[in-house]
Backbone as XML, in Angstrom:
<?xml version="1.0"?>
<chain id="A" units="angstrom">
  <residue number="1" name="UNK">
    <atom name="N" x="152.053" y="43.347" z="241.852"/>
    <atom name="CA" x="153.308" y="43.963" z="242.256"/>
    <atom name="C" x="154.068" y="42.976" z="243.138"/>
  </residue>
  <residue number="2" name="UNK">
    <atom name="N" x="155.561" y="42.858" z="242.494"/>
    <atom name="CA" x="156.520" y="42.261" z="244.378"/>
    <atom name="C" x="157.619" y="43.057" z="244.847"/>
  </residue>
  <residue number="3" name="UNK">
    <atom name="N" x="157.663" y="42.526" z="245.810"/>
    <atom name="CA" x="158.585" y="42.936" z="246.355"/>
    <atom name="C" x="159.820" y="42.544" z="246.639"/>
  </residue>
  <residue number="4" name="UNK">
    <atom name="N" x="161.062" y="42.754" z="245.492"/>
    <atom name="CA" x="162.286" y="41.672" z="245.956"/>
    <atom name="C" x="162.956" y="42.145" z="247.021"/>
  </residue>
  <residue number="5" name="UNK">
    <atom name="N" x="163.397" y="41.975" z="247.879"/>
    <atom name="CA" x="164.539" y="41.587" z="248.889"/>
    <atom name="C" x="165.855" y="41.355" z="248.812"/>
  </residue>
  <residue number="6" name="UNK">
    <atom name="N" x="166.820" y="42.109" z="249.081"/>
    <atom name="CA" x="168.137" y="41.606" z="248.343"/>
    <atom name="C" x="169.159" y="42.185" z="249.631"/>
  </residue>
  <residue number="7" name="UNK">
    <atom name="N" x="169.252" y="41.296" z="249.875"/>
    <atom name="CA" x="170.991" y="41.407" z="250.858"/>
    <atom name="C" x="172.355" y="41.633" z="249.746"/>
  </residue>
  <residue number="8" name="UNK">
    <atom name="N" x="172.813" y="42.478" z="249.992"/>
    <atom name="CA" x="174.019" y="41.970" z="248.749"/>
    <atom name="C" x="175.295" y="42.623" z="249.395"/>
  </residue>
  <residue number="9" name="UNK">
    <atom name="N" x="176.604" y="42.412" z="249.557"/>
    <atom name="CA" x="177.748" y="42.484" z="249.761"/>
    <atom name="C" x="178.265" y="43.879" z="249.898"/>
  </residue>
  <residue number="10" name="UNK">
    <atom name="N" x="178.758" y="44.706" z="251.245"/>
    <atom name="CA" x="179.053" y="46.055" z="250.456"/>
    <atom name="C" x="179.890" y="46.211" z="249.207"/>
  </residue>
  <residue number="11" name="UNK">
    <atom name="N" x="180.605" y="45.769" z="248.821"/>
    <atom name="CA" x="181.810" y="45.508" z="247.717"/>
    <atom name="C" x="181.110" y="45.309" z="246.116"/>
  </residue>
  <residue number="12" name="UNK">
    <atom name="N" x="179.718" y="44.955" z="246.675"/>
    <atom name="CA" x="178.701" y="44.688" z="245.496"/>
    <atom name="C" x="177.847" y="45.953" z="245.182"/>
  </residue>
  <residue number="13" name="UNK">
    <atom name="N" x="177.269" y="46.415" z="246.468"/>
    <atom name="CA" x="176.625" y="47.479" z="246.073"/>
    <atom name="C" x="176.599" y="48.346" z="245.057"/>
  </residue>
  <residue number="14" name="UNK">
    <atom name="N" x="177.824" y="48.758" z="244.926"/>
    <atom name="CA" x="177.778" y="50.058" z="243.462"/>
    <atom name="C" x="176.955" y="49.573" z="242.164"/>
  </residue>
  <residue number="15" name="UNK">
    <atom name="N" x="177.851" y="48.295" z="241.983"/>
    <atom name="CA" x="177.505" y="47.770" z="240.798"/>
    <atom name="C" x="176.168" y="47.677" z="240.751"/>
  </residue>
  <residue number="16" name="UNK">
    <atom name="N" x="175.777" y="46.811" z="241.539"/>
    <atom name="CA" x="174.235" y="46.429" z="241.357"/>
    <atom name="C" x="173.557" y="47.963" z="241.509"/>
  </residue>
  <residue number="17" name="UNK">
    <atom name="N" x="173.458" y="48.638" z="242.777"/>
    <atom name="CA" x="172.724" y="50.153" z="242.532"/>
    <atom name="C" x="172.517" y="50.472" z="240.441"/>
  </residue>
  <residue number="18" name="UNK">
    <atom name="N" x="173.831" y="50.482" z="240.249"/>
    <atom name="CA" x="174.597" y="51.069" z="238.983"/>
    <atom name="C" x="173.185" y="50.432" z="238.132"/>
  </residue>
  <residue number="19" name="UNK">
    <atom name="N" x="173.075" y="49.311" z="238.199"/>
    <atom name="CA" x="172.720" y="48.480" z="236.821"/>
    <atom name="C" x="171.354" y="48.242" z="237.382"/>
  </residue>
  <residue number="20" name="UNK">
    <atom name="N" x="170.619" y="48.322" z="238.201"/>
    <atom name="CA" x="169.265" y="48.668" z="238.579"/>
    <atom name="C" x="168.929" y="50.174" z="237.917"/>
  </residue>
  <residue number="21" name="UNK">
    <atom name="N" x="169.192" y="51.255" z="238.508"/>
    <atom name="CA" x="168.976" y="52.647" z="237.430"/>
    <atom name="C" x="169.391" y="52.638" z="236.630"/>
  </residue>
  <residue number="22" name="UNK">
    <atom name="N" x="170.166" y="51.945" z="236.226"/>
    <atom name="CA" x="170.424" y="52.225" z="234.496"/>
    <atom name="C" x="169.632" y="51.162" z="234.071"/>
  </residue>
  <residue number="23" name="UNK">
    <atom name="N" x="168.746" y="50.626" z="234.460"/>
    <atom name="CA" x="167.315" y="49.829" z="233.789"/>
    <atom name="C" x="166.292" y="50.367" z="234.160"/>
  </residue>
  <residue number="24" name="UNK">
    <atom name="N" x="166.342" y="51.145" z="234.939"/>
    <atom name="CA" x="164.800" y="52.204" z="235.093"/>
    <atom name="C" x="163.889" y="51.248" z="236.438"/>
  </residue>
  <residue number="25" name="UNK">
    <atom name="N" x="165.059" y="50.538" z="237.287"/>
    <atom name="CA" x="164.234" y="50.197" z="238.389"/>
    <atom name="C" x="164.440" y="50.811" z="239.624"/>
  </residue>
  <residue number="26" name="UNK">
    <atom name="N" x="163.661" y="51.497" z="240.243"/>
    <atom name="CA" x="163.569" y="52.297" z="242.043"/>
    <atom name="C" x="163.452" y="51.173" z="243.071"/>
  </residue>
  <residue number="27" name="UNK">
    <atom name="N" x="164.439" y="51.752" z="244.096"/>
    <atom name="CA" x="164.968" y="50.700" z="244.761"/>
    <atom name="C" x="165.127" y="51.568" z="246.041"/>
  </residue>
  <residue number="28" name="UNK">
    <atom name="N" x="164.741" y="50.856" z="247.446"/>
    <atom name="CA" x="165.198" y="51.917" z="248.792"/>
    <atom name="C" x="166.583" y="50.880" z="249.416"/>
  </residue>
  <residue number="29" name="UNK">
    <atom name="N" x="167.295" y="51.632" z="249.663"/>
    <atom name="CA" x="168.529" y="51.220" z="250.379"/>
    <atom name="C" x="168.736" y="51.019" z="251.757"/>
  </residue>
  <residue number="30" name="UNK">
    <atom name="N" x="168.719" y="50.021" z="252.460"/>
    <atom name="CA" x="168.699" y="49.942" z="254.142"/>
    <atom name="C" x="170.514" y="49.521" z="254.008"/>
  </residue>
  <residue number="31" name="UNK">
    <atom name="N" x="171.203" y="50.231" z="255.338"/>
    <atom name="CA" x="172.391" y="49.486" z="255.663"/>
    <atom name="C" x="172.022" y="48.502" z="256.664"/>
  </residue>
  <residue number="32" name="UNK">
    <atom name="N" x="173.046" y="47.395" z="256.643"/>
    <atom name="CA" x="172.586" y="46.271" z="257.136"/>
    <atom name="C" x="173.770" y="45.491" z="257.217"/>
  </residue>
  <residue number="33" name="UNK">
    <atom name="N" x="173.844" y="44.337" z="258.599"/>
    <atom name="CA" x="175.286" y="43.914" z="258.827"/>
    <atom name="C" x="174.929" y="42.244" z="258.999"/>
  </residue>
  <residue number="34" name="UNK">
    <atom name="N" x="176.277" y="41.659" z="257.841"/>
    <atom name="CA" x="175.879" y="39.845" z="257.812"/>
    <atom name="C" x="176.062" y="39.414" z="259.228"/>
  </residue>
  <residue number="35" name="UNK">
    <atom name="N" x="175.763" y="38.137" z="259.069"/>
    <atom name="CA" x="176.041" y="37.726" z="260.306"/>
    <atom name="C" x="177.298" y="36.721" z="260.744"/>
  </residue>
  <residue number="36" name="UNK">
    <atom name="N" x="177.897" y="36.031" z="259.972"/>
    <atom name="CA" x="178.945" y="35.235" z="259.973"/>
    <atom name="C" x="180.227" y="35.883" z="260.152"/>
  </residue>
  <residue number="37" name="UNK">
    <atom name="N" x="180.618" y="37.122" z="259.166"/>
    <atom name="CA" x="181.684" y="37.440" z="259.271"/>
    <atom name="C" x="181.357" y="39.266" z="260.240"/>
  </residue>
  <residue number="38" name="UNK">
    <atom name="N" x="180.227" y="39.609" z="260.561"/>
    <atom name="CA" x="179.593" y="40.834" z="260.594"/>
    <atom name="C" x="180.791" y="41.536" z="260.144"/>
  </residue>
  <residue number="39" name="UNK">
    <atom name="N" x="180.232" y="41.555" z="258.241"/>
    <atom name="CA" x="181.073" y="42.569" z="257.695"/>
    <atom name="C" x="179.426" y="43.336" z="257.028"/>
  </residue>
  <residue number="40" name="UNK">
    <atom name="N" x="179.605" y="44.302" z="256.062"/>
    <atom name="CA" x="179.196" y="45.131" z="256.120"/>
    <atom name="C" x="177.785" y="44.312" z="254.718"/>
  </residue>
  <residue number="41" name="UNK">
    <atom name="N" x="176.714" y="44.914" z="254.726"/>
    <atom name="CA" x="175.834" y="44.372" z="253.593"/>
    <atom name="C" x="175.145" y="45.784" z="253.895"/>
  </residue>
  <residue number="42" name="UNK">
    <atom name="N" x="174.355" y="45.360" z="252.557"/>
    <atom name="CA" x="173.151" y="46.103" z="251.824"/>
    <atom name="C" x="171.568" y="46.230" z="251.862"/>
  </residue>
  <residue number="43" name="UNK">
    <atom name="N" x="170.783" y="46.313" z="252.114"/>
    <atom name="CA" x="169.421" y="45.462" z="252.119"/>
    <atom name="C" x="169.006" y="46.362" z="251.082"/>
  </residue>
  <residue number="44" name="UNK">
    <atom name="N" x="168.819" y="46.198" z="249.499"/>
    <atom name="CA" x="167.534" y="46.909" z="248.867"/>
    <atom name="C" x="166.390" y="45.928" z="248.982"/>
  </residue>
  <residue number="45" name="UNK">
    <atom name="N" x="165.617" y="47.197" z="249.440"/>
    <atom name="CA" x="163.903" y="46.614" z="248.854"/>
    <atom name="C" x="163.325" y="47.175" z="247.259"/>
  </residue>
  <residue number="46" name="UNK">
    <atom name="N" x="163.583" y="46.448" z="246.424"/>
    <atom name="CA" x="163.167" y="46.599" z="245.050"/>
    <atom name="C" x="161.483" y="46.499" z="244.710"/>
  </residue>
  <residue number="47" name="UNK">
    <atom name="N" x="160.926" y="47.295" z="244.024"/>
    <atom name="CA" x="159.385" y="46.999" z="243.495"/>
    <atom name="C" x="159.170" y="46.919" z="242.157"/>
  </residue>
  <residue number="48" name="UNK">
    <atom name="N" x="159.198" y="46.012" z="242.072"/>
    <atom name="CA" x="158.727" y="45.278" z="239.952"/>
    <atom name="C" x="157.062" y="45.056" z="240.074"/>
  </residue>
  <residue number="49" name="UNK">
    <atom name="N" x="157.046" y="45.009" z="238.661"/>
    <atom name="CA" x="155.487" y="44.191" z="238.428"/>
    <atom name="C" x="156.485" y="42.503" z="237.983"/>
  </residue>
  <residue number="50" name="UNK">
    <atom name="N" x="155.276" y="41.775" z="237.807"/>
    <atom name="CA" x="155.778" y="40.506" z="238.032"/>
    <atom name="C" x="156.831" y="39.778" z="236.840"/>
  </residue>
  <residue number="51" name="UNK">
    <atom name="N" x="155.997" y="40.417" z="236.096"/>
    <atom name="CA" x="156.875" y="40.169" z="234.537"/>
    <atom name="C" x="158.734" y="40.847" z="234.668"/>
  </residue>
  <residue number="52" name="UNK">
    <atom name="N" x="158.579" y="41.540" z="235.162"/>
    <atom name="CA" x="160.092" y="42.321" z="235.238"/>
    <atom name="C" x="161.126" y="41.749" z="236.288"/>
  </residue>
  <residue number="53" name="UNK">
    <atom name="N" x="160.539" y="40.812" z="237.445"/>
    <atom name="CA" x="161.241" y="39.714" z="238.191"/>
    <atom name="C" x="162.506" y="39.335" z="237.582"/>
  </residue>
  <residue number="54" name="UNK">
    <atom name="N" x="162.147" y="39.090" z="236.741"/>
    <atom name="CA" x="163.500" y="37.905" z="236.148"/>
    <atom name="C" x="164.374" y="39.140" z="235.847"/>
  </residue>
  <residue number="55" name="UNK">
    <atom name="N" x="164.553" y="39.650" z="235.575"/>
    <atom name="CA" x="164.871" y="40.816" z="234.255"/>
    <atom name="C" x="166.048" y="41.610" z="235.914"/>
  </residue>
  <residue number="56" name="UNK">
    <atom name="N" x="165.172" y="41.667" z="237.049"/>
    <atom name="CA" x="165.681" y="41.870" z="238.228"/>
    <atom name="C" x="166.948" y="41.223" z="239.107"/>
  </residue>
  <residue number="57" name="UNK">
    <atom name="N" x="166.070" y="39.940" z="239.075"/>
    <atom name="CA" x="167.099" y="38.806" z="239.322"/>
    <atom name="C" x="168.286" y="38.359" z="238.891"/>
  </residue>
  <residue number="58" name="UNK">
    <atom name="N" x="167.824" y="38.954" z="237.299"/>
    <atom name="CA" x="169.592" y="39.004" z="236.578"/>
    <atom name="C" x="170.334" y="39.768" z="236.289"/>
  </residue>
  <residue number="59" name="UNK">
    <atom name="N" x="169.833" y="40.855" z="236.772"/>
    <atom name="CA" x="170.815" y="41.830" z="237.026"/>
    <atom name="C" x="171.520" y="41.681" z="238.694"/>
  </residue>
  <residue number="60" name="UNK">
    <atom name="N" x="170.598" y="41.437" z="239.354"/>
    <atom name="CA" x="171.529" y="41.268" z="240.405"/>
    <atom name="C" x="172.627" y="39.948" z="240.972"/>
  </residue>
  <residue number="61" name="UNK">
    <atom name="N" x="172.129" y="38.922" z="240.335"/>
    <atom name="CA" x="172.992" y="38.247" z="239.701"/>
    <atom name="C" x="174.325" y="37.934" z="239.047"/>
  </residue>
  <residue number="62" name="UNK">
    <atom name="N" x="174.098" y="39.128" z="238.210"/>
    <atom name="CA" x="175.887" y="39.982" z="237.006"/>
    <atom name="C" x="176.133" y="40.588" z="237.747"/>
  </residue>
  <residue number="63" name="UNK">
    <atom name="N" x="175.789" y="41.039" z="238.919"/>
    <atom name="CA" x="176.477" y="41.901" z="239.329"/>
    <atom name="C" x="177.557" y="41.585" z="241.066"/>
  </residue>
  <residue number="64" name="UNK">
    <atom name="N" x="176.578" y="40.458" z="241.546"/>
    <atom name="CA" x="177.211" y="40.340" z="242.632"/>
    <atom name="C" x="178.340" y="39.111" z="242.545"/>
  </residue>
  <residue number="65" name="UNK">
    <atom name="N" x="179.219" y="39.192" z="243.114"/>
    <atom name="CA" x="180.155" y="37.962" z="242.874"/>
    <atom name="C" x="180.743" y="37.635" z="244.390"/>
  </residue>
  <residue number="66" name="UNK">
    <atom name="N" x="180.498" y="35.930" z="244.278"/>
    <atom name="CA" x="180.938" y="35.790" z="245.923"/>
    <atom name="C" x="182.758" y="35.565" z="245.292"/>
  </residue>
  <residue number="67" name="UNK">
    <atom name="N" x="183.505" y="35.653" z="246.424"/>
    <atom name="CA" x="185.077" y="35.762" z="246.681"/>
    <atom name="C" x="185.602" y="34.764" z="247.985"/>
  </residue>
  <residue number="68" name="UNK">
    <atom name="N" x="186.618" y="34.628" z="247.318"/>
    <atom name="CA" x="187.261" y="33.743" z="248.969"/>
    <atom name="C" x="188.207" y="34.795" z="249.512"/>
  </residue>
  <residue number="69" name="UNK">
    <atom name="N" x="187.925" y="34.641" z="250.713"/>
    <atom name="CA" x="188.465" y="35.317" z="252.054"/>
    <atom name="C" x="188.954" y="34.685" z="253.070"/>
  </residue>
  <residue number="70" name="UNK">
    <atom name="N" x="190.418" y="34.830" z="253.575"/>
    <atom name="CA" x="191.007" y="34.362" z="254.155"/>
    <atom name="C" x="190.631" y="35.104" z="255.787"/>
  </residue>
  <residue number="71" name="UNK">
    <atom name="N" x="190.240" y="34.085" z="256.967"/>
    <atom name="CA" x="189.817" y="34.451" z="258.287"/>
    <atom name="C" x="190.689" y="33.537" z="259.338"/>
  </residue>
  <residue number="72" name="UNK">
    <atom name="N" x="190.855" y="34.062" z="260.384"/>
    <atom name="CA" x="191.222" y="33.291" z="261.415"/>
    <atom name="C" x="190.412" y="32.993" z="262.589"/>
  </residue>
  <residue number="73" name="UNK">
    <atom name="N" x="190.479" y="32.060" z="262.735"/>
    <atom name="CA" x="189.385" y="31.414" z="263.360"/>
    <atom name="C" x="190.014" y="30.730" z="264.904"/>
  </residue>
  <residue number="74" name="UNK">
    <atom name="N" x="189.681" y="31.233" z="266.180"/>
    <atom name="CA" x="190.261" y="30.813" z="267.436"/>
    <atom name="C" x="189.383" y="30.054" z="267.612"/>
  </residue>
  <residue number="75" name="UNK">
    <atom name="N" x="189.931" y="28.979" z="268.501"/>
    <atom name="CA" x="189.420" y="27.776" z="268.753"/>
    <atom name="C" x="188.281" y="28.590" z="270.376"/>
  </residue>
  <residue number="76" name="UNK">
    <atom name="N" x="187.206" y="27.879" z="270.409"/>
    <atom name="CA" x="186.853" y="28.645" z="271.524"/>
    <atom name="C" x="187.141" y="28.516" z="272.975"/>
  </residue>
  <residue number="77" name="UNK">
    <atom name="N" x="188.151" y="27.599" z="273.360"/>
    <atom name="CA" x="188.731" y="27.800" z="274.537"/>
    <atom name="C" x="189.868" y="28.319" z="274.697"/>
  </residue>
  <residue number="78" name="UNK">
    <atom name="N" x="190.491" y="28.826" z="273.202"/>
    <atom name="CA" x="192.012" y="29.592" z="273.128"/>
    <atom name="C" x="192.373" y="31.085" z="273.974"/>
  </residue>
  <residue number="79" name="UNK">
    <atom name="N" x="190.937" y="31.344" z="274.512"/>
    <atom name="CA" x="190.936" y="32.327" z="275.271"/>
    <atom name="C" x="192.101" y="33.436" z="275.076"/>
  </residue>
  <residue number="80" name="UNK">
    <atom name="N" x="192.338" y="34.512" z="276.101"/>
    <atom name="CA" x="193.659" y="35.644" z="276.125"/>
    <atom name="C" x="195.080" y="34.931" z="276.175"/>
  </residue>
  <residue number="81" name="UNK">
    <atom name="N" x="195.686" y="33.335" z="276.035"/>
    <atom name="CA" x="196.623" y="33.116" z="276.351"/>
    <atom name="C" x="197.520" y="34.067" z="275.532"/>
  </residue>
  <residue number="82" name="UNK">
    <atom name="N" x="197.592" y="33.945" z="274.555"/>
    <atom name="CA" x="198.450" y="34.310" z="273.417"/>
    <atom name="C" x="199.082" y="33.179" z="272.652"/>
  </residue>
  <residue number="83" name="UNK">
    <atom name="N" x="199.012" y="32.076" z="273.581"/>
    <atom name="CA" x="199.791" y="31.042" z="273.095"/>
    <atom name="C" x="199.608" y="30.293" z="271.769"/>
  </residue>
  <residue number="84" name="UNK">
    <atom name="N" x="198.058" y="30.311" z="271.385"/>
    <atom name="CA" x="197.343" y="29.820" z="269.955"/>
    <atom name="C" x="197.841" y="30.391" z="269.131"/>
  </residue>
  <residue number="85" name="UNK">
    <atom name="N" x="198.306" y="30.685" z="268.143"/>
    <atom name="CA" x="198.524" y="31.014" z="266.643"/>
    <atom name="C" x="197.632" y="30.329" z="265.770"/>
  </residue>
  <residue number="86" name="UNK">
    <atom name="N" x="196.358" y="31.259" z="265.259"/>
    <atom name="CA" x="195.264" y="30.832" z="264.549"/>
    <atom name="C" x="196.095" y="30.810" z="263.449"/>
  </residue>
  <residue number="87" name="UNK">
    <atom name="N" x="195.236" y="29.186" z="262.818"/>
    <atom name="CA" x="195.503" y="29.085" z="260.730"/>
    <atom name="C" x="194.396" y="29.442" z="260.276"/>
  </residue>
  <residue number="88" name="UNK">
    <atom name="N" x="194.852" y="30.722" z="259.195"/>
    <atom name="CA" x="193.349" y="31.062" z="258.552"/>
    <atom name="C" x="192.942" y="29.769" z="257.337"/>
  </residue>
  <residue number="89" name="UNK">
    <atom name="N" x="191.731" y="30.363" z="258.007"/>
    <atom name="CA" x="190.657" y="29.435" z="256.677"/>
    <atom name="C" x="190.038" y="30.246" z="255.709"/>
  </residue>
  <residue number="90" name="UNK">
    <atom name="N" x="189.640" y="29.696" z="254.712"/>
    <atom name="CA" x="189.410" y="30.127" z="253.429"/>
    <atom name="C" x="187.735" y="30.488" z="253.497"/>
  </residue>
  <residue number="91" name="UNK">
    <atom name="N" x="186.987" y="31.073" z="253.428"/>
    <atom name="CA" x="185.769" y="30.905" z="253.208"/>
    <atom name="C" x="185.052" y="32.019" z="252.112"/>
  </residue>
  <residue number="92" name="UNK">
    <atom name="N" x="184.305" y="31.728" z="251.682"/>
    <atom name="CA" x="183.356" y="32.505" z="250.436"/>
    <atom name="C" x="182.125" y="33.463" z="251.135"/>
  </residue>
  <residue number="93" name="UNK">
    <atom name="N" x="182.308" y="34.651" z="250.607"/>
    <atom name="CA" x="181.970" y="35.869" z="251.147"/>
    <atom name="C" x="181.503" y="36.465" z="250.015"/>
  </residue>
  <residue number="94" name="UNK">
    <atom name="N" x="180.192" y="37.430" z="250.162"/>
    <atom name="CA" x="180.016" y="38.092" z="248.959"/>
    <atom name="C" x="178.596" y="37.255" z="248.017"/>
  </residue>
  <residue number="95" name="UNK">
    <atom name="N" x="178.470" y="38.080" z="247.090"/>
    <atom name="CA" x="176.913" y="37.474" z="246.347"/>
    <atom name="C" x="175.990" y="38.389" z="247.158"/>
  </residue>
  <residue number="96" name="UNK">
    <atom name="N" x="174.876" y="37.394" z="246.662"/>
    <atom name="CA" x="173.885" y="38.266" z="247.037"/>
    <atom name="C" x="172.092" y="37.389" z="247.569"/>
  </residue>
  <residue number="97" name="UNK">
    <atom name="N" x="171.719" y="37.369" z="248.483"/>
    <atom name="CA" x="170.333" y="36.928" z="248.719"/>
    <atom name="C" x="169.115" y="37.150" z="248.276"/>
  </residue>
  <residue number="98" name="UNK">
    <atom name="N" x="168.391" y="37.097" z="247.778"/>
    <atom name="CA" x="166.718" y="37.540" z="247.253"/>
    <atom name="C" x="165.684" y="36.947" z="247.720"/>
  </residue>
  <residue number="99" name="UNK">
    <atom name="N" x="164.862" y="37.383" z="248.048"/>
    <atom name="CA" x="163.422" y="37.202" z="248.526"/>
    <atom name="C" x="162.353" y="37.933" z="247.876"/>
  </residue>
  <residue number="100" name="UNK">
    <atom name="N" x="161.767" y="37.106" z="247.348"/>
    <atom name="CA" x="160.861" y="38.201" z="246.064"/>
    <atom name="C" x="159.260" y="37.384" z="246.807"/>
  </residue>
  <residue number="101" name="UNK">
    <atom name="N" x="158.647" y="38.554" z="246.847"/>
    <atom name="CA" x="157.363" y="38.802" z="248.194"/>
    <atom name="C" x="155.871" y="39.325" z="246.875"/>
  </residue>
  <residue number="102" name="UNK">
    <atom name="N" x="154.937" y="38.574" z="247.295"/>
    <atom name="CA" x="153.977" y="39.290" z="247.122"/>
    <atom name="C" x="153.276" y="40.623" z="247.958"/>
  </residue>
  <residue number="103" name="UNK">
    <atom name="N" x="153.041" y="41.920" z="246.929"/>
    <atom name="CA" x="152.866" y="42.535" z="247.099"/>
    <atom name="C" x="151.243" y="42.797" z="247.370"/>
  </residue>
  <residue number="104" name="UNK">
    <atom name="N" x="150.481" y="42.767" z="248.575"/>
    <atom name="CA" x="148.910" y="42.679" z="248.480"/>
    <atom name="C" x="148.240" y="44.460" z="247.990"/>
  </residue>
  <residue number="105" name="UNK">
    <atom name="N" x="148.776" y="45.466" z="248.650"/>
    <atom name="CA" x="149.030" y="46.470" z="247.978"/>
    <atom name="C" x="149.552" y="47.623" z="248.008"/>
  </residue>
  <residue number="106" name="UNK">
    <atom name="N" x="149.934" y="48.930" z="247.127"/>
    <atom name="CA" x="151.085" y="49.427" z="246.801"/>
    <atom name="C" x="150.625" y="51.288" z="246.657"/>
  </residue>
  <residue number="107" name="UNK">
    <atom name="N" x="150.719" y="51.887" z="247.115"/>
    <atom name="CA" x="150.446" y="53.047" z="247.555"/>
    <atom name="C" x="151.896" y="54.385" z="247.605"/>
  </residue>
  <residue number="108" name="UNK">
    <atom name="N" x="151.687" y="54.891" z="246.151"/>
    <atom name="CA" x="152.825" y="56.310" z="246.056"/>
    <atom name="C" x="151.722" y="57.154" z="246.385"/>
  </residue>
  <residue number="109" name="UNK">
    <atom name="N" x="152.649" y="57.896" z="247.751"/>
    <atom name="CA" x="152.026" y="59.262" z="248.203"/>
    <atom name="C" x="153.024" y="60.473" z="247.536"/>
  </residue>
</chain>
């Protein structure tokens, strides 16, 4: 048995949820917050046998898509003046992380 790990985007979530049960895989849902932009993420913990990994991986894969996002970014001594007028920057947000874990063992009560 493993255990995948998946951070994935709130904006992603549906989809992927979507296309995990509609393949017949059980999945627990943690909310969970990134750390760069602390916008909003996902944590499923997924359980496959080993053969079905891949089959996992690519679904979550099709489903998550990173995006560019426009942020403004203060310089860190720009402090309360008001006087700075931040230029946003572009950065890529979105997708999805995996960590696929051996499972030593696995117990439905």
């Amino acid at each position: 048995m493993k255990l995948i790990i998946t951070v994935v985007h709130d904006r992603d979530t549906a989809r992927v949820s979507g296309a995990l049960r509609s393949a017949g895989y059980g999945f627990t849902v943690m909310a969970s917050t990134g750390g760069f932009l602390r916008q909003g993420n996902v944590t499923l913990m997924i359980g496959a046998e080993p053969d079905a990994v891949a089959d996992v991986l690519r679904l979550i894969d099709e489903n998550c898509h990173t995006r560019e996002q426009f942020v403004n970014v203060l310089p860190p001594d720009a402090g309360s003046t008001g006087a700075f007028l931040p230029t946003p920057i572009s950065v890529s947000v979105g997708g999805a992380v995996a960590f696929v874990v051996d499972v030593e063992q696995f117990h439905k009560f």
